[in-house]
C-alpha positions in Angstrom: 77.0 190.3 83.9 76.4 193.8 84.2 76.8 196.2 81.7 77.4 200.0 81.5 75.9 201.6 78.6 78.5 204.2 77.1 79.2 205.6 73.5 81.9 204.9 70.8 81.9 208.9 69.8 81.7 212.0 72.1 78.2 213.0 70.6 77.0 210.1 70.8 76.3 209.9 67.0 77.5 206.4 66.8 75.0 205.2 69.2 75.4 203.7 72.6 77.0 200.2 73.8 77.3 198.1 76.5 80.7 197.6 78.6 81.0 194.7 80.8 81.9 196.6 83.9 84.3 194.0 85.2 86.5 195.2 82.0 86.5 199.1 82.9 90.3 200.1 84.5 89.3 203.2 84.7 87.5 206.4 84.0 88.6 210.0 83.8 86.5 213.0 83.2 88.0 215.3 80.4 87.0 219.2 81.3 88.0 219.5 77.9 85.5 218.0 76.2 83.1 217.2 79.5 82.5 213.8 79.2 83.9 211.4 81.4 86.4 208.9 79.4 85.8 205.2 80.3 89.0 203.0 79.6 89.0 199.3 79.1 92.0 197.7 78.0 91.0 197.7 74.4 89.3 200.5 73.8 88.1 203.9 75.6 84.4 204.7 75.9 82.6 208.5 76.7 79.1 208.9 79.7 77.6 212.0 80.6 77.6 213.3 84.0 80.0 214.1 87.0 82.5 211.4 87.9 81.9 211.7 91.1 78.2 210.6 90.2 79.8 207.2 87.8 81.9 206.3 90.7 79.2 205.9 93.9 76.8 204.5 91.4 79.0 201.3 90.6 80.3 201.2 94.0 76.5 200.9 95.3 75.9 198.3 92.8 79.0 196.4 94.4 82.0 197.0 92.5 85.1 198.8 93.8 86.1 201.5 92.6 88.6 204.7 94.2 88.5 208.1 93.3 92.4 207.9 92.7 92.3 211.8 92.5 89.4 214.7 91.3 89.7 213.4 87.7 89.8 209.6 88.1 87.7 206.6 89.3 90.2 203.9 89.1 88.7 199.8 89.1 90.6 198.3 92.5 90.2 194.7 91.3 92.5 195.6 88.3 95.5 197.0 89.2 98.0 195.1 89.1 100.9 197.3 89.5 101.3 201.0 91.1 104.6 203.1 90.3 105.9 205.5 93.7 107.5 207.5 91.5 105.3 208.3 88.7 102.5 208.0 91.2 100.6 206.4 88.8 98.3 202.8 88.8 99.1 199.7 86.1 96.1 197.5 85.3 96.0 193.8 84.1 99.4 193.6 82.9 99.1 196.0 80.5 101.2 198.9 79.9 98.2 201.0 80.4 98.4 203.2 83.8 96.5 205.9 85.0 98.4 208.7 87.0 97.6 209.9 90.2 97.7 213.4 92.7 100.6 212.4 95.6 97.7 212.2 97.8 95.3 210.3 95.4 98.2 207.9 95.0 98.6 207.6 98.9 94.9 206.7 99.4 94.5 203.8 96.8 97.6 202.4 98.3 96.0 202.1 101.4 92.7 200.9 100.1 94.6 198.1 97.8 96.5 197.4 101.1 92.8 195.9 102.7 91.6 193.9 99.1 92.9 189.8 99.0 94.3 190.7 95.5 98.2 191.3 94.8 99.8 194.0 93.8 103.7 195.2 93.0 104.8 198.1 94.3 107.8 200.0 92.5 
């Protein structure tokens, strides 16, 4: 298993931790407070650096993830769900989603379209 090492505080104050990457959703970098904000389903994480950076370094170590818009990296092997409307993408069941630009929501559509997974579209 491969883990991410993150932090529980902004600062880092309370020290770094490792996140099985399989359990990310998905990660959005905050301008407010510069950090980019890793979500799992129980609990949301903070790493240093561009988003952009986060996003080609995990998909070079081989997992899948889509830069759903400029602000989010969004795990294609866990979303279960994606809402036309809201343009936004559900993840494991959960009630936790991550919204999307029109066209962001348009491209992970089509990349979801070319994974063996299912998802519901509504």
């Amino acid at each position: 298993m491969i883990t991410l090492s993150v932090t529980n505080d902004i600062h880092g104050y309370a020290g770094a931790v490792d996140v099985p990457i399989e359990d990310i959703l998905y990660m959005q970098y905050s301008s407010s407070i510069r950090r980019v904000i890793v979500y799992t389903a129980g609990q949301s994480y903070y790493l240093v650096g561009p988003l952009s950076y986060w996003c080609n370094a995990l998909n070079s170590s081989g997992y899948q993830f889509s830069e759903g818009d400029r602000t989010a990296a969004i795990n294609l092997r866990k979303v279960v769900r994606m809402n036309n409307f809201f343009k936004t993408a559900y993840f494991d069941d959960s009630k936790i989603g991550c919204m999307l630009s029109k066209n962001g929501y348009e491209d992970l559509k089509k990349q979801l379209g070319h994974l063996e997974t299912t998802v519901a579209f509504i």
